[in-house]
C-alpha positions as CSV (number, residue, x, y, z in Angstrom):
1,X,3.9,-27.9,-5.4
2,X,3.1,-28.1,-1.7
3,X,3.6,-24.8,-0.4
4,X,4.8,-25.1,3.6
5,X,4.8,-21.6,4.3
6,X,1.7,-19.2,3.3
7,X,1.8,-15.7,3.4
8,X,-1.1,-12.9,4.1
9,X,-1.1,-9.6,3.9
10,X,-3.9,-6.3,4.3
11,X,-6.0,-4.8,1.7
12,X,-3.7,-1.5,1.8
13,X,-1.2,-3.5,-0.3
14,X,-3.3,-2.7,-3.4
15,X,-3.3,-6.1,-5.0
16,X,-5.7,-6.6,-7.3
17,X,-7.7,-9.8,-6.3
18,X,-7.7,-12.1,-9.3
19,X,-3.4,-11.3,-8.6
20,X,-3.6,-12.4,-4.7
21,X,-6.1,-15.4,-5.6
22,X,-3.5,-16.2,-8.4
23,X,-0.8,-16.0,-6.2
24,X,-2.5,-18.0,-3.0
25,X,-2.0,-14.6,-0.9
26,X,-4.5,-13.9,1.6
27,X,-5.9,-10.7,1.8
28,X,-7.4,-9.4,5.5
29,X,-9.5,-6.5,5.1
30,X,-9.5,-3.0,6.6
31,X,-12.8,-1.6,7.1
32,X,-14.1,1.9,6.1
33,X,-16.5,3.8,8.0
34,X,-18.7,6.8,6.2
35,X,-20.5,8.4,8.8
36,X,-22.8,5.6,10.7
37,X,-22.1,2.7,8.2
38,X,-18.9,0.5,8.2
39,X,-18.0,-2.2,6.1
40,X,-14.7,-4.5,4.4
41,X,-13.1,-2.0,2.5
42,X,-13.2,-3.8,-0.9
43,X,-17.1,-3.5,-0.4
44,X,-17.1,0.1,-0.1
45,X,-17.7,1.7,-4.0
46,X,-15.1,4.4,-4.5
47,X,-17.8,6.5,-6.1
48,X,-19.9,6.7,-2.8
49,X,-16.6,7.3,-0.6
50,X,-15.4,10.0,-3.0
51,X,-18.9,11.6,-2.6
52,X,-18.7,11.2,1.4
53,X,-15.5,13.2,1.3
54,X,-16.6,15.7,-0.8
55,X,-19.6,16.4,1.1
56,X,-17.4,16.4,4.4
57,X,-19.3,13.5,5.7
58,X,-17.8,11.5,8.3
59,X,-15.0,9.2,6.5
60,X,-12.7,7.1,9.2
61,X,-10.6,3.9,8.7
62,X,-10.8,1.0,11.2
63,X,-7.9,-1.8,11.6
64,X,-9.0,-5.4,11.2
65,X,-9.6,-6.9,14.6
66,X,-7.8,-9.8,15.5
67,X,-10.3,-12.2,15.4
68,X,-9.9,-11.6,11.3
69,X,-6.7,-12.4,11.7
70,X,-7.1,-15.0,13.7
71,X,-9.7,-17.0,11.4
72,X,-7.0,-16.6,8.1
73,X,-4.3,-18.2,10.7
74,X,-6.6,-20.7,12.1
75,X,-7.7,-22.1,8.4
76,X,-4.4,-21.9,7.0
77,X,-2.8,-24.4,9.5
78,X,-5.8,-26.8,9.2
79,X,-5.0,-26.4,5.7
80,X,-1.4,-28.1,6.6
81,X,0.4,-25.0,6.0
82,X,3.7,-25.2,8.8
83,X,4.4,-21.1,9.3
84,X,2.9,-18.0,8.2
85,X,4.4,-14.6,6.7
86,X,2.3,-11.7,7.9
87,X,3.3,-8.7,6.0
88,X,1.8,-5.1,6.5
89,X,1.2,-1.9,6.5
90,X,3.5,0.7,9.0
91,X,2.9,0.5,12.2
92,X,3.0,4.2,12.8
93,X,0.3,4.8,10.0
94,X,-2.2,1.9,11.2
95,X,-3.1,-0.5,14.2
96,X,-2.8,-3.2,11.5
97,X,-0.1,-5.0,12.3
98,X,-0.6,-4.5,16.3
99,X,-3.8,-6.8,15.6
100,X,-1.9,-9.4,13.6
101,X,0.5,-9.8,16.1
102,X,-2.0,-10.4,19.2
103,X,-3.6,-13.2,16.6
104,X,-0.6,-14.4,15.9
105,X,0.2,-15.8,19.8
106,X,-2.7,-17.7,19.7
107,X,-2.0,-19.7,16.6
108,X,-0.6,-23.2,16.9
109,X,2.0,-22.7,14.0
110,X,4.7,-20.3,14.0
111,X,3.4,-17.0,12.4
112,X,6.4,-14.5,11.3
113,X,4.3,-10.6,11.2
114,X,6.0,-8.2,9.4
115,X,5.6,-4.4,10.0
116,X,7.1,-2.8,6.6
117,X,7.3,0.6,7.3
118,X,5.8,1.5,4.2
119,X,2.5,1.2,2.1
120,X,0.4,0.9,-1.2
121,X,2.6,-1.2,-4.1
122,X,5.7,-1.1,-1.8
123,X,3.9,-3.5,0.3
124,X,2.4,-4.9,-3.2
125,X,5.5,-5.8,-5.1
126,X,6.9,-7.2,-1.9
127,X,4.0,-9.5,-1.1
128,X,4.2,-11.1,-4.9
129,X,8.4,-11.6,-4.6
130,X,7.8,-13.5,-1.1
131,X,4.5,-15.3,-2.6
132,X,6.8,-16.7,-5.4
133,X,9.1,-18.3,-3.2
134,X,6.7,-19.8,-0.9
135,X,4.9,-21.3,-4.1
136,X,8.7,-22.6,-4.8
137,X,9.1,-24.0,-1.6
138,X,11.0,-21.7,0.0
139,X,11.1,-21.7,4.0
140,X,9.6,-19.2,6.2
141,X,13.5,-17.3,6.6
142,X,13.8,-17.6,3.0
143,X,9.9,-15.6,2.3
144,X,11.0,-13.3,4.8
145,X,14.3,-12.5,3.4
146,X,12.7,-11.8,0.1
147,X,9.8,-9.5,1.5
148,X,12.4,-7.3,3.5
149,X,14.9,-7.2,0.4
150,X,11.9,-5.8,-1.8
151,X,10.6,-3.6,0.6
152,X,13.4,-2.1,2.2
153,X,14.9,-0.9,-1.2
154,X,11.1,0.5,-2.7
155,X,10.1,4.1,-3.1
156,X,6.8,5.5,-2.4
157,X,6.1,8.8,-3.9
158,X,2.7,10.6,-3.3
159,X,1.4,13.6,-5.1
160,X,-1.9,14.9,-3.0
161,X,-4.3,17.7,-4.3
162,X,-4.6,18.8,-0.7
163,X,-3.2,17.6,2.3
164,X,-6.5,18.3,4.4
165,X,-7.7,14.9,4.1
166,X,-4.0,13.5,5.5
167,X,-4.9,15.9,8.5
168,X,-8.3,14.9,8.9
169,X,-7.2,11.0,9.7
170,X,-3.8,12.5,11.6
171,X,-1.6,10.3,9.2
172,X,0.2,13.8,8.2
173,X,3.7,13.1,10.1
174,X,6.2,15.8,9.1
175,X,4.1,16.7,6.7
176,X,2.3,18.9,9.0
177,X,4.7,22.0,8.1
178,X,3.5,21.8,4.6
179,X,-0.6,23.0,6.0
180,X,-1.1,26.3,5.2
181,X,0.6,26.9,2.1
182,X,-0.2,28.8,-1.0
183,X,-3.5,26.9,-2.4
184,X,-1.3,26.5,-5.8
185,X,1.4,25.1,-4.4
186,X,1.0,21.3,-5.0
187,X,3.1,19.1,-1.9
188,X,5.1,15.9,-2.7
189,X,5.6,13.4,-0.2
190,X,7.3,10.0,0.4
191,X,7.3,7.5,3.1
192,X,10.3,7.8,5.7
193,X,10.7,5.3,8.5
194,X,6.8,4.1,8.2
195,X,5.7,8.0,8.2
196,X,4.7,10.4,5.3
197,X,7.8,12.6,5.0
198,X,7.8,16.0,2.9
199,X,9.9,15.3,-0.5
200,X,9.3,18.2,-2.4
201,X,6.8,21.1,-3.0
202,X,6.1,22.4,-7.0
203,X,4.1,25.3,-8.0
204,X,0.5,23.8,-9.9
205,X,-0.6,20.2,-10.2
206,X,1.4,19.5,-13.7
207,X,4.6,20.8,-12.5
208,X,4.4,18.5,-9.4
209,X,3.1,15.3,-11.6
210,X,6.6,16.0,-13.5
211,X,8.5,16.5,-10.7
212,X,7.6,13.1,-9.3
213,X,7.9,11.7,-12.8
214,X,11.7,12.8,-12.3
215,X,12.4,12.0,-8.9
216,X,11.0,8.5,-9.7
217,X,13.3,7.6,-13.0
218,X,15.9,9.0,-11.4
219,X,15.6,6.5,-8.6
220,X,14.6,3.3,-10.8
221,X,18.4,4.1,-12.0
222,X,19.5,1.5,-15.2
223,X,18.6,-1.5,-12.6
224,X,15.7,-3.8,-13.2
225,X,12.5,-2.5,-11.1
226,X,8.8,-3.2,-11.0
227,X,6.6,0.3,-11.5
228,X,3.1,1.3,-9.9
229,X,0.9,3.9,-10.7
230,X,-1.7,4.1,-8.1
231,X,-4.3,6.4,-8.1
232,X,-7.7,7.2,-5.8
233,X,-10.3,8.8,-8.7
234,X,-7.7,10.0,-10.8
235,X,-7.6,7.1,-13.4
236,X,-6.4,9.7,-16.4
237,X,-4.0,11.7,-14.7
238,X,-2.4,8.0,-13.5
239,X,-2.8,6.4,-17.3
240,X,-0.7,9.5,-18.9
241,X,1.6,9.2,-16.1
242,X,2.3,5.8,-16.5
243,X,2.8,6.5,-20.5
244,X,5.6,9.1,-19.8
245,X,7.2,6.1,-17.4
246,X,6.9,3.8,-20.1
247,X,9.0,6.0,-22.9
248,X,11.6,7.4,-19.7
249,X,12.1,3.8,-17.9
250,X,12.8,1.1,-20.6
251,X,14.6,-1.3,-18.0
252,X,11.2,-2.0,-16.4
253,X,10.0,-5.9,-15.8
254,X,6.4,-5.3,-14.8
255,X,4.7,-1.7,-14.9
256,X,0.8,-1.8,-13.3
257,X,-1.6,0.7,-12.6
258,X,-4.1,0.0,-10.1
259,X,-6.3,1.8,-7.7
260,X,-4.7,2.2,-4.2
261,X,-7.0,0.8,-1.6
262,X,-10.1,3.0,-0.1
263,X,-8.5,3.1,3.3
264,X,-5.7,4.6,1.7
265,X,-8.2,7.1,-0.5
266,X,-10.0,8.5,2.9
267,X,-6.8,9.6,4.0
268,X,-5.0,11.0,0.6
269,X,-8.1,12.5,-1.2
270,X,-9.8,12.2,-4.3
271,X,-7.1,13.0,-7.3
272,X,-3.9,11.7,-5.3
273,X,-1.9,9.8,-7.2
274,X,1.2,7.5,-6.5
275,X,4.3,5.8,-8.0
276,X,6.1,2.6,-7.0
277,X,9.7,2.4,-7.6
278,X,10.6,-1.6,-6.2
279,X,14.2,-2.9,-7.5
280,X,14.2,-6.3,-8.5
């Protein structure tokens, strides 16, 4: 079908890329510098950015620039597309959307940015919903209705083995009152009005892991919900977390584990691991 409305989104949405090529979504990259080298984030191995970290080399993030933007606009509307959905990460955790928005005024078709407030599968599950109505036919209010709907209603929740790495980048928010804490004592956070928020603080890493394990069935409720397990270098800990969701959520229509992106891993830290609560 002749999709008049396309949407694009960034690489912190955690897609996987067969999903967003399978989908039509396009994908902007955020780059990743270690120390002197920078490059697209999906080019940058976790291995050697885990290593980098480790090692207390140098690991920034760096928004797309405009021009990126600008291009996926650009070849969209020669494409015959009519109007654009932009959807993103939080404005208060990344210059992401800022740049969208500055490409987005020189486009000749209408292009809609959306700053979600949120990140990871949130952004994910949200991007897919408003993919499937564009692919329908759906108009650009219609694809934006459906993006807000899923993201407004989905929960992030973030275990971290350390929240050093968050205040490294400065993408602690009131999580900052957490630093400083007994070294045992494992923090769980959330996102709260597009900034990482304090949600709860558990004594030892498998304590906290079933905490958030609570807190997230509890919030799926009886309802229909999608379910991400995300993880940066912590593929275990995520698979056996994701088989305790399984047996305790059986109203699920779509579990997934998947990596979060790498300019989401330099700021969490190697072991951090996430889950995705998104109502249907």
């Amino acid at each position: 079908m002749y999709r008049r409305v396309a949407v694009v989104t960034d690489s912190t949405a955690c897609l996987p890329a067969e999903l967003a090529d399978r989908l039509g979504v396009e994908v902007v990259q955020i780059q990743v510098r270690i120390g002197d080298h920078t490059d697209d984030e999906s080019r940058v191995p976790v291995p050697d950015l885990v290593s980098a970290m480790r090692a207390n080399v140098p690991v920034t993030t760096i928004p797309p620039d405009p021009g990126a933007f600008y291009w996926t606009y650009s070849d969209l509307a020669a494409q015959g597309v009519r109007s654009i959905v932009s959807i993103h990460i939080s404005g208060r955790q990344s210059q992401t959307v800022e740049a969208a928005r500055t490409a987005a005024e020189k486009v000749r078709i209408p292009v809609h940015v959306v700053d979600t407030h949120t990140c990871g599968m949130s952004i994910g599950y949200a991007v897919q919903a408003a993919a499937k109505v564009a692919e329908a036919g759906g108009n650009a209010d219609r694809v934006l209705a459906t993006a807000q709907d899923r993201f407004d209603r989905s929960t992030e929740l973030i275990y971290v083995d350390t929240l050093e790495y968050l205040r490294r980048g400065g993408r602690i928010g009131a999580a900052t009152a957490l630093v400083g804490g007994v070294l045992s004592m494992k923090p769980l956070l959330t996102m709260t009005d597009g900034q990482i928020t304090p949600l709860d603080r558990v004594m030892g890493a498998d304590r906290a892991l079933n905490r958030m394990l609570e807190i997230a069935i509890k919030r799926a409720g009886t309802g229909a919900v999608d379910v991400a397990v995300e993880h940066f270098d912590a593929e275990e800990k995520a698979n056996r977390l994701l088989r305790k969701l399984r047996r305790g959520l059986p109203n699920v229509r779509q579990f997934m584990l998947t990596p979060v992106s790498s300019a989401i891993g330099a700021h969490v830290g190697p072991g951090a691991l996430g889950i995705t609560v998104s109502p249907v």
